[in-house]
C-alpha positions as CSV (number, residue, x, y, z in Angstrom):
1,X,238.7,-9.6,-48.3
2,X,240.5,-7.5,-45.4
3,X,239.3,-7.2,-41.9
4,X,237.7,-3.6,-42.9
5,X,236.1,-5.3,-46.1
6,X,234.5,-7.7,-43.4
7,X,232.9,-5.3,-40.7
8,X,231.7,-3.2,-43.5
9,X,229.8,-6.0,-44.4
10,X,228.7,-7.3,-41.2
11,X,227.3,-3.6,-40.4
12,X,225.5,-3.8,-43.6
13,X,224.1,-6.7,-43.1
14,X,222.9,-5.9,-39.4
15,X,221.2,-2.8,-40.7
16,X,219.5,-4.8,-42.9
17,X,218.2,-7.5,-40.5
18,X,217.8,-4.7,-37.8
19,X,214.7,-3.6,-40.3
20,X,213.0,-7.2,-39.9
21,X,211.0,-7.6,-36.6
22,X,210.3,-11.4,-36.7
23,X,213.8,-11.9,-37.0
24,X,214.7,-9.3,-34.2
25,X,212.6,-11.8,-32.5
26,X,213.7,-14.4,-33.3
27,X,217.5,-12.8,-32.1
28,X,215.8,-12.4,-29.1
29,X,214.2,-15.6,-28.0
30,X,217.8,-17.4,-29.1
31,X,219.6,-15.5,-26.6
32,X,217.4,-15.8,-23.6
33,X,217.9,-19.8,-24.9
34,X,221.6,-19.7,-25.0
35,X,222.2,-17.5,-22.0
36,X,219.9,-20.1,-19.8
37,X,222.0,-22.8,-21.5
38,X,225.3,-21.9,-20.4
39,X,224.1,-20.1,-17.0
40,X,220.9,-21.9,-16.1
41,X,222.6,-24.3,-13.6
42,X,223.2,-20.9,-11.7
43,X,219.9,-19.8,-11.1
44,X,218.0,-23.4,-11.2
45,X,217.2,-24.4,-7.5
46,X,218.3,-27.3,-7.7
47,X,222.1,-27.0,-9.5
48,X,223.2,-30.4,-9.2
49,X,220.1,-32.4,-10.7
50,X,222.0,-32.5,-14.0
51,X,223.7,-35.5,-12.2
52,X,221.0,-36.5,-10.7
53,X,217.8,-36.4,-12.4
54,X,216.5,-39.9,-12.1
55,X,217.8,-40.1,-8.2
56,X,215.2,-41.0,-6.2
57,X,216.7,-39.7,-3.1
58,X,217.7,-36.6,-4.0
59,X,214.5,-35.2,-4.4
60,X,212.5,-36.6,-1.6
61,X,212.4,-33.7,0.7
62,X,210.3,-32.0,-2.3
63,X,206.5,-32.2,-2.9
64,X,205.1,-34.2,-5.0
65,X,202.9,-33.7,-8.1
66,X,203.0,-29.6,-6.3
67,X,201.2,-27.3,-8.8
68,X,203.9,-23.7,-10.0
69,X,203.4,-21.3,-6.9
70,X,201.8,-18.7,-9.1
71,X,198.4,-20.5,-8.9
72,X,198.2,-19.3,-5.7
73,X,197.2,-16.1,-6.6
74,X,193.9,-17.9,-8.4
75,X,193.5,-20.4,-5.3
76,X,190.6,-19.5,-2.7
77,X,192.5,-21.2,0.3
78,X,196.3,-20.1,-0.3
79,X,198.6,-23.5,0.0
80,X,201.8,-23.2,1.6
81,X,204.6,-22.3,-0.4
82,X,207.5,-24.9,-0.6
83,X,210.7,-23.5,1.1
84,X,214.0,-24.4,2.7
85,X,214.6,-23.0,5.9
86,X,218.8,-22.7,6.1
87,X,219.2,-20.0,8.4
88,X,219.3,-21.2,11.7
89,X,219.8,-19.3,15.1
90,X,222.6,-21.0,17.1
91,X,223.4,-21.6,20.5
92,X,225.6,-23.7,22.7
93,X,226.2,-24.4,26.2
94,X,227.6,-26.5,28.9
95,X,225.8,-28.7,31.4
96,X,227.1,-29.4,35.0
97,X,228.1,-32.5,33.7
98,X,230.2,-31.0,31.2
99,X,228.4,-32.1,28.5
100,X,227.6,-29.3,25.5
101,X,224.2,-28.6,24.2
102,X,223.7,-27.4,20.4
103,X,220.9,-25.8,19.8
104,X,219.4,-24.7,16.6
105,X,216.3,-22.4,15.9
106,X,214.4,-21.9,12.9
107,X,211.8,-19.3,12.5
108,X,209.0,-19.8,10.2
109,X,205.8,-17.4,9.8
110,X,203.1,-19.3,8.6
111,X,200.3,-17.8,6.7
112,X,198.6,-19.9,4.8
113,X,194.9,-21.4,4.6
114,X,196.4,-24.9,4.0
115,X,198.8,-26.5,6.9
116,X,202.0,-28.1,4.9
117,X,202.1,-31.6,3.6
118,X,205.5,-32.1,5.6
119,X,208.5,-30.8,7.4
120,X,212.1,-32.8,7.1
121,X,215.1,-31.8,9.4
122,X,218.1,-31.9,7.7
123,X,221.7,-32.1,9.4
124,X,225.0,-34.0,9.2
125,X,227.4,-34.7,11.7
126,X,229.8,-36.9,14.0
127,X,229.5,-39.1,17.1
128,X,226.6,-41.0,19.3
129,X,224.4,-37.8,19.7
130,X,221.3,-37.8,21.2
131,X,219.3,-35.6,19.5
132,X,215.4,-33.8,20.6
133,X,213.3,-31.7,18.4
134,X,210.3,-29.3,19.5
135,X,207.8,-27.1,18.2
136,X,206.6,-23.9,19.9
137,X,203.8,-22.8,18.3
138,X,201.7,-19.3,18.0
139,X,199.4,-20.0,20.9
140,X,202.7,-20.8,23.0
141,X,202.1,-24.5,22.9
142,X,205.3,-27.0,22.8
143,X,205.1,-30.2,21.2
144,X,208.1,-33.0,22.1
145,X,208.4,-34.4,18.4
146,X,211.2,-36.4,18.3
147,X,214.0,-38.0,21.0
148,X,216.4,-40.6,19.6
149,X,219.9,-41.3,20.0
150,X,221.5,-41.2,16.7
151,X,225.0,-42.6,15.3
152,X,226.4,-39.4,12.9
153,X,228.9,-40.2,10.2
154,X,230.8,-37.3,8.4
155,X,229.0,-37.1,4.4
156,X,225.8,-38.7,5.8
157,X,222.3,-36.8,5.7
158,X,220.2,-37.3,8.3
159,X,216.5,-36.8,7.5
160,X,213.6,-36.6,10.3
161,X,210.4,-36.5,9.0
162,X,207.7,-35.2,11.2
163,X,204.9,-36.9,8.9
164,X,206.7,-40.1,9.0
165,X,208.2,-40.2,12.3
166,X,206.1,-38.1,14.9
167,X,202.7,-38.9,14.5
168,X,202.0,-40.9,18.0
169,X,204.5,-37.8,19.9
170,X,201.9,-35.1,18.0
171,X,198.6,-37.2,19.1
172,X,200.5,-37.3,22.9
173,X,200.8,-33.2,22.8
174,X,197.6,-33.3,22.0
175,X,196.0,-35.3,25.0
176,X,198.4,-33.6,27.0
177,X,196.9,-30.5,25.6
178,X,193.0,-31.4,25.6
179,X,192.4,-34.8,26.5
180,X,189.4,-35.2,25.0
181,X,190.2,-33.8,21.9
182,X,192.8,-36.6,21.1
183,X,190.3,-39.3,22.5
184,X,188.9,-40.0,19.2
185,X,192.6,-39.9,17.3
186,X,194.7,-42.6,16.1
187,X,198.2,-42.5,15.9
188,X,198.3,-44.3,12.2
189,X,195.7,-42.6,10.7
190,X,195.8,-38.3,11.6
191,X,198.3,-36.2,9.5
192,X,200.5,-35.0,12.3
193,X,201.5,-32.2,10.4
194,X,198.2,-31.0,9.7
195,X,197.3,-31.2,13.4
196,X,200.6,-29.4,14.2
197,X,200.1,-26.1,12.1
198,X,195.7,-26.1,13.2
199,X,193.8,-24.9,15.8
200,X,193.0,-26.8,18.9
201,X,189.2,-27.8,18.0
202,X,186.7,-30.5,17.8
203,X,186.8,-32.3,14.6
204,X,190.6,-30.4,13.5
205,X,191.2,-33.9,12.3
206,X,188.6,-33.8,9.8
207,X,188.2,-30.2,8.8
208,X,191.5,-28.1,10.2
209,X,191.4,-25.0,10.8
210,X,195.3,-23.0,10.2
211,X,196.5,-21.7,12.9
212,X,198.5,-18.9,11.3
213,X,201.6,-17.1,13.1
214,X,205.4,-17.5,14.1
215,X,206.5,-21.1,14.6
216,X,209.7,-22.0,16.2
217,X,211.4,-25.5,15.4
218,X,214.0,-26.3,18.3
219,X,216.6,-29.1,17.2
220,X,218.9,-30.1,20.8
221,X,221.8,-32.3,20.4
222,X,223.7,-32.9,23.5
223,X,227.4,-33.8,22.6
224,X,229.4,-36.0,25.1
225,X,232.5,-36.3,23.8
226,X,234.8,-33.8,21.5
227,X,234.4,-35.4,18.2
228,X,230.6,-35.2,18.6
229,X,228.8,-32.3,16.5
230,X,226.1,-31.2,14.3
231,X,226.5,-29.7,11.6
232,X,224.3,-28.2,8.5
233,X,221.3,-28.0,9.7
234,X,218.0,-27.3,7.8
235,X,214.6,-27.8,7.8
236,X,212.3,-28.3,4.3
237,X,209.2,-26.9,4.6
238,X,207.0,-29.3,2.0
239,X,203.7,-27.6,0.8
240,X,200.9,-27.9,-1.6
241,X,202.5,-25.5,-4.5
242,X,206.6,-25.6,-5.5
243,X,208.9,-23.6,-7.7
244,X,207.9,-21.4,-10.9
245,X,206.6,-24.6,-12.9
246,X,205.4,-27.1,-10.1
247,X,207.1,-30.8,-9.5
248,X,206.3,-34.2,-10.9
249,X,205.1,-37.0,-9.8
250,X,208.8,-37.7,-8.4
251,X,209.0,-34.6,-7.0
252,X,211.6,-33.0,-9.5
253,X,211.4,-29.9,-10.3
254,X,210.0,-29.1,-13.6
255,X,211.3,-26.0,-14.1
256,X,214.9,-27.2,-13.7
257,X,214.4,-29.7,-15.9
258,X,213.2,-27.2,-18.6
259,X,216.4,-25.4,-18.3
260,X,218.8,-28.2,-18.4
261,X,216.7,-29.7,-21.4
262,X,218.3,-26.3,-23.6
263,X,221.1,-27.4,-23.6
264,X,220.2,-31.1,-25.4
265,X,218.1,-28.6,-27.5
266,X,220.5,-26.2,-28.7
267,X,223.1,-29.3,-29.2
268,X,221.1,-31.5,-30.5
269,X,219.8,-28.8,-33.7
270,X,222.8,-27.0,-34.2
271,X,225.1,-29.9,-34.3
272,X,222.6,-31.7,-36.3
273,X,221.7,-28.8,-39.1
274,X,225.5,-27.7,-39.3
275,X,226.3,-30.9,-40.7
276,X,223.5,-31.9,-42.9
277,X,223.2,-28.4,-44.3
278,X,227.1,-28.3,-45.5
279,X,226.9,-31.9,-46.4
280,X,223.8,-31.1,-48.6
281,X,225.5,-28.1,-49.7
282,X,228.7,-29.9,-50.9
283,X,227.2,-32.7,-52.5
284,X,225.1,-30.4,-54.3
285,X,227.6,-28.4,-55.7
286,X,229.3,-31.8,-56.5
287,X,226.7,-33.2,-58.4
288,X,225.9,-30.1,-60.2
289,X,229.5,-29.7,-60.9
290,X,230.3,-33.2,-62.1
291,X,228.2,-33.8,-64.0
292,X,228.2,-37.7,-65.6
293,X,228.4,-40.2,-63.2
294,X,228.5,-38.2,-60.3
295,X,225.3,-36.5,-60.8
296,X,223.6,-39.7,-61.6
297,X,225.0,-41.0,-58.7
298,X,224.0,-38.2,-56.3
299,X,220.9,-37.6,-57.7
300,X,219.4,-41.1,-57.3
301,X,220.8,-41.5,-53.4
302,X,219.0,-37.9,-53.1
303,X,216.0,-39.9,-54.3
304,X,216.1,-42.6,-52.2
305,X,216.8,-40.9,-48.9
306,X,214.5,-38.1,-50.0
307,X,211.5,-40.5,-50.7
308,X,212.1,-42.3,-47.4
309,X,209.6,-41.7,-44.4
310,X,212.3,-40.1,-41.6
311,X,210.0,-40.6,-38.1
312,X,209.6,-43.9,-38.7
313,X,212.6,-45.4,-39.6
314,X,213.7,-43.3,-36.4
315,X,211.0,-45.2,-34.3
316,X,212.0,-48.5,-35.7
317,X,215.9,-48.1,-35.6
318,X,215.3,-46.6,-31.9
319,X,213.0,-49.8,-30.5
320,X,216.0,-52.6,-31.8
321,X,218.8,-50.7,-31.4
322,X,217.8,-48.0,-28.3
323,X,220.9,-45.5,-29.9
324,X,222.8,-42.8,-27.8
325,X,221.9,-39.4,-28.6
326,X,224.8,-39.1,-31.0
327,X,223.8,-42.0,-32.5
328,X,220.3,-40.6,-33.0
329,X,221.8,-37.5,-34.3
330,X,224.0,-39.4,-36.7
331,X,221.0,-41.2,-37.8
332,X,218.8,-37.9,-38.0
333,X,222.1,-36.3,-40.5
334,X,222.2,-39.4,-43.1
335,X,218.3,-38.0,-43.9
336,X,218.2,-34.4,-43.3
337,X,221.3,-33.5,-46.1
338,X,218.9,-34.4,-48.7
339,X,216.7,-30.8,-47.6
340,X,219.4,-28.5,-48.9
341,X,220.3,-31.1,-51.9
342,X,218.0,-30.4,-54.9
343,X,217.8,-25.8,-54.0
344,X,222.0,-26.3,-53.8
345,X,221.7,-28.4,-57.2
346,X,219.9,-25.9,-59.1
347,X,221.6,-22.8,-58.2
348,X,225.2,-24.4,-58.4
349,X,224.2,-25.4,-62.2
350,X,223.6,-21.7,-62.9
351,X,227.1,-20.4,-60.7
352,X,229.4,-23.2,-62.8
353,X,228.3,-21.2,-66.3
354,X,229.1,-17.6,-64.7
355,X,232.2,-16.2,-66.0
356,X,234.7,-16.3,-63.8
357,X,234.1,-19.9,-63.4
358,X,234.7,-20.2,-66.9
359,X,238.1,-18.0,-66.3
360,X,239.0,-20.4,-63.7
361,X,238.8,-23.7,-65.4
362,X,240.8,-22.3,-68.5
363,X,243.6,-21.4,-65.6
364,X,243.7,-24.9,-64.8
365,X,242.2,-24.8,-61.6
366,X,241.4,-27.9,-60.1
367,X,237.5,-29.3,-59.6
368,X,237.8,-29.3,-55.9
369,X,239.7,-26.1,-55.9
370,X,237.0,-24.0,-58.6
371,X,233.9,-25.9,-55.7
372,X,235.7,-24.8,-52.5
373,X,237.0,-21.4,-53.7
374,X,234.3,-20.2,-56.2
375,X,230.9,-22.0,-55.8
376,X,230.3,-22.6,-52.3
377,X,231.3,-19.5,-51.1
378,X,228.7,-17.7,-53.1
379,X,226.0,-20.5,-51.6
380,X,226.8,-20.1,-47.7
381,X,224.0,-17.3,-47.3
382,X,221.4,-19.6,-48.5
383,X,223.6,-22.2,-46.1
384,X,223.1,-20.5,-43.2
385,X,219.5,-19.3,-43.7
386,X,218.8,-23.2,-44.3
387,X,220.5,-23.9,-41.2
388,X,218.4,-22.4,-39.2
389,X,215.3,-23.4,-40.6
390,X,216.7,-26.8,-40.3
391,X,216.7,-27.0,-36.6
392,X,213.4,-27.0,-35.5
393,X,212.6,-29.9,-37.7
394,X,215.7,-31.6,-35.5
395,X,214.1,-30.7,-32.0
396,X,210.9,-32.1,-33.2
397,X,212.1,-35.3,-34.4
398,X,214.2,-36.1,-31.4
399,X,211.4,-34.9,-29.0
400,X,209.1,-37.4,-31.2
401,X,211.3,-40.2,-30.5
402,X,211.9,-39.1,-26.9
403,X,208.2,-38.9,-26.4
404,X,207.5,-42.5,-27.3
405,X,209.9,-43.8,-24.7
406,X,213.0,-44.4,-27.4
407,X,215.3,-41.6,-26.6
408,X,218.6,-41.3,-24.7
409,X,217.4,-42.1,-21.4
410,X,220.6,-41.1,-19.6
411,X,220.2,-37.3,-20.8
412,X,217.1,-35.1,-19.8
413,X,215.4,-33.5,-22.9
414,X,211.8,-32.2,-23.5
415,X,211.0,-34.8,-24.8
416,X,212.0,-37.0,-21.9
417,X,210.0,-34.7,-19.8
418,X,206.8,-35.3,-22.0
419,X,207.8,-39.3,-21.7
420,X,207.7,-39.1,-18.2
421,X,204.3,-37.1,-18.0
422,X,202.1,-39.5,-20.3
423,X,203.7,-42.4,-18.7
424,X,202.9,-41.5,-15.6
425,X,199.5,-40.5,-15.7
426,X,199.9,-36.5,-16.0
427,X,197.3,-36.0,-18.8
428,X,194.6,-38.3,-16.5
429,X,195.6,-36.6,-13.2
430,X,195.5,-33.3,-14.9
431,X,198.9,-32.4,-13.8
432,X,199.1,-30.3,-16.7
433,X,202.2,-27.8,-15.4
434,X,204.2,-31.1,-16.2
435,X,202.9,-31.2,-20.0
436,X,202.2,-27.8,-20.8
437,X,205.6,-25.8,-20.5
438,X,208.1,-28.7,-22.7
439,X,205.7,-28.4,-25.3
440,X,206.1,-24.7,-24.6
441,X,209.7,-24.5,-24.9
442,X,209.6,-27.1,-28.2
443,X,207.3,-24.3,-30.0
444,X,209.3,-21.5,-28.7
445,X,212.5,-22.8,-29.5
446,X,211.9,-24.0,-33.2
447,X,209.9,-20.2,-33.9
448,X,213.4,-18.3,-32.7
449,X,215.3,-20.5,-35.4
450,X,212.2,-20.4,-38.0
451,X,212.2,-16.8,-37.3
452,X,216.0,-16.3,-38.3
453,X,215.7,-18.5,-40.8
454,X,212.7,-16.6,-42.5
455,X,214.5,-13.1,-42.3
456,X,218.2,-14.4,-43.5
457,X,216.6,-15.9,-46.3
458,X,214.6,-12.4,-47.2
459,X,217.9,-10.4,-46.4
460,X,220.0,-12.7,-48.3
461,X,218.4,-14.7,-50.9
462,X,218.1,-10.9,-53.4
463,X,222.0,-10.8,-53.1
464,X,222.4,-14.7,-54.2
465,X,220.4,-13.9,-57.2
466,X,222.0,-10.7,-58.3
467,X,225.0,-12.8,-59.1
């Protein structure tokens, strides 16, 4: 068959499966899949959590248990919306001592009904710096948050809390403010934040009221000597609702957790089906083939591995053993070649009486030779149409496994994802934006292969028996 011979085919074959809607489908959901597999760690907010999923510190500036920001729109009293604030306005200049001042400005209109849950500034840097932060708020106050002389190092992150580490500066702007307002306040037990973004009133502690406007967050650091400096700056703006599928009880994101479980997803099934399906196929063809011994042979190890109950032997050979992923894969392929076994069998005992099989042997072709060049060739449509069908059985078992704690730990897959939301209380704390969307992409993932697989095997399953 010549290149020509092989587009013609292709573009009757597309014209064909261009008529079948499911598996247009189908086509369809498998892209979007793919293309967020290879490209999703470009549009993710978080691109390096691949390497860091189960790092604590890497997601402690984010919210935590924060419900998708869409359910704002259904929310009576709006919640603030999680941001980073990276664009800062800088300045420098030179006291009469000759020291320099760096400062840093970042704007932030606040709108919502809800104050935040925190704000965290962010920046790096070199030196003994003495570093102040203020706040100007809409009604022209100033609050002193933070003073502290700090030791920078070049790579290392310093974080300042203003719920953690300004709550007795926020209840002194307040006295200094009204004093009788902050008479009744405690400096371990008010949510400076909350106070910070609220109107000046009795009983703000217990029932604030947003003050809603421009906010201006000043960061001064006075550098004495030439190697001091600051350096990437930024201020995270923690509130009440984060990202397009909320956050976890660790604070990671769910949604890039999603996206970097395709990948697992998309390995794990077609890895997984392209090997059991052409080891199904060949022994099928083998055995049909044969004959004798073989056949006998084949047939009864088809029996045994057919008859055996896959999920759990998976759950038991998981708890003693706690397998890789490619071990669980191997495991999952010495079961699932017995599926295309038995169809393979039949068919290939009908193919070895056709004619120019026949023609073949009286050459003196070879076994192997007439089984390569003849048989299986004729039985890679149905291959193909089983592979697909073939994979969302895969996801689900290794989500199964996953989901009872006995996965690959080290990799992030749905069904981590589920294992994590159960084991943590999300069904009880009805977080369900952490349970809802993995089952989501499970389902959606297995019907683009199941649709595939349903219109390859209309398409090409006529042709197979017109031989």
């Amino acid at each position: 068959m010549n290149l020509r011979d092989s587009l013609e085919g292709l573009g009757a074959f597309w014209k064909e499966f261009s008529k079948n809607k499911t598996g247009l489908v189908g086509l369809g959901l498998l892209a979007v899949f793919v293309l967020l597999g290879l490209f999703g760690t470009l549009v993710v907010p978080f691109p390096g959590a691949i390497d860091h999923w189960r790092d604590i510190g890497f997601w402690q500036d984010n919210p935590q248990a924060a419900p998708p920001v869409w359910t704002n729109w259904f929310a009576k009293r709006k919640g603030v919306v999680s941001s980073v604030l990276d664009r800062a306005q800088a300045e420098e200049s030179t006291l009469d001592s000759g020291a320099r001042v760096s400062s840093l400005t970042f704007d932030y209109d606040f709108g919502y009904d809800l104050p935040p849950r925190d704000v965290v500034v962010r920046f790096e840097g070199s030196g003994l710096v003495p570093v102040t932060i203020t706040l100007e708020r809409p009604d022209g106050l100033v609050a002193e948050l933070y003073r502290a002389q700090l030791e920078l190092s070049e790579g290392d992150v310093q974080r300042v809390s203003l719920a953690r580490n300004c709550s007795q500066e926020v209840v002194e702007f307040l006295r200094a403010s009204d004093e009788a307002l902050a008479a009744s306040l405690d400096a371990d037990l008010v949510k400076p934040v909350s106070l910070l973004f609220s109107r000046l009133s009795p009983g703000m502690a217990e029932s604030p009221e947003a003050l809603k406007g421009a906010y201006r967050l000043k960061v001064n650091a006075f550098l004495f000597s030439e190697d001091a400096r600051l350096a990437k700056a930024s201020a995270v703006v923690s509130g009440h609702v984060s990202g397009i599928f909320g956050t976890d009880m660790a604070k990671r994101d769910v949604f890039t957790g999603l996206v970097i479980g395709i990948r697992w997803a998309l390995v794990i099934g077609l890895l997984t089906s392209i090997v059991t399906v052409m080891a199904g196929v060949l022994l099928g063809v083998t055995a049909a083939y044969m004959g004798g011994a073989t056949d006998w042979l084949l047939s009864r190890l088809y029996e045994l591995i057919f008859l055996m109950p896959v999920l759990p032997f998976l759950i038991v050979v998981s708890a003693i053993f706690k397998p890789t992923i490619w071990t669980l894969i191997l495991i999952i392929c010495l079961f699932f070649w017995a599926g295309p076994f038995k169809p393979v069998y039949s068919m290939a005992l009908q193919i070895k009486e056709e004619t120019f099989v026949e023609a073949s042997r009286a050459l003196g072709s070879r076994s192997w030779r007439i089984i390569l060049r003849h048989i299986i060739p004729i039985l890679l449509p149905y291959s193909f149409a089983s592979m697909a069908l073939a994979i969302p059985s895969v996801i689900v078992y290794e989500a199964s496994v996953s989901l009872l704690g006995l996965g690959d730990s080290s990799i992030v897959t749905w069904g981590q994802l589920l294992n994590d939301a159960l084991g943590q209380g999300a069904v009880i704390n009805q977080l369900w934006w952490w349970v809802v969307p993995p089952g989501l992409m499970i389902a959606l993932m297995g019907m683009s292969f199941a649709f595939l697989g349903t219109a390859l095997d209309k398409i090409l399953h006529p042709k197979l028996k017109t031989r």
